[in-house]
C-alpha positions, 0 to 999 in steps of 0.5 A: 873507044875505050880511051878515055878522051877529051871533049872537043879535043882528040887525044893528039891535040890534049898531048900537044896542049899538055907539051906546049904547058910543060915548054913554057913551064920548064923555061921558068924553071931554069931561069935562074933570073926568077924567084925561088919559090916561083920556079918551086911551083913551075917544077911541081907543075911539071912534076904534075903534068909529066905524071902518067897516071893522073887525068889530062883534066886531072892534070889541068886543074892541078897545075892550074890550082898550083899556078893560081897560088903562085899568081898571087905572089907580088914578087913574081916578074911580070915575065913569068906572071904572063907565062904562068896566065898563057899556060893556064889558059892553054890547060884551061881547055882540057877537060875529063870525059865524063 
């Protein structure tokens, strides 16, 4: 095997986890209801995540440190604070093969 693959999770369901994040993120992105600077850091994480040559777990913790950021902003709707936390907790799964 000489991909470099997940721990716990096939590279097929690391794929599907990393579509489901950019799904989300990309709904915040477009909507136009959201903050500027809150849709800033949805398309940065969708810039990191559509990167082909980073990491899946490299990946993760990147948008995962961008979302982070963004939580902390108190003008954030409540509508895309839920989002942000369900996509961190999807990319919180992810992990690099040592």
């Amino acid at each position: 095997m000489s991909n470099k693959q997940t721990p716990g999770l096939s590279r097929d369901e690391t794929e599907e986890r990393i579509k489901q994040a950019l799904y989300y993120l990309t709904r915040i992105v477009q909507d136009m209801g959201i903050p500027r600077n809150i849709r800033r850091s949805a398309s940065e994480a969708v810039r990191v995540l559509m990167d082909p040559n980073m990491s899946p777990g490299l990946k993760a913790s990147t948008v995962i440190s961008i979302l982070d950021e963004a939580l902390s902003d108190p003008n954030m709707p409540l509508f895309s604070r839920v989002v942000f936390l369900q996509v961190i907790a999807i990319l919180e799964q992810i992990k690099d093969a040592v």
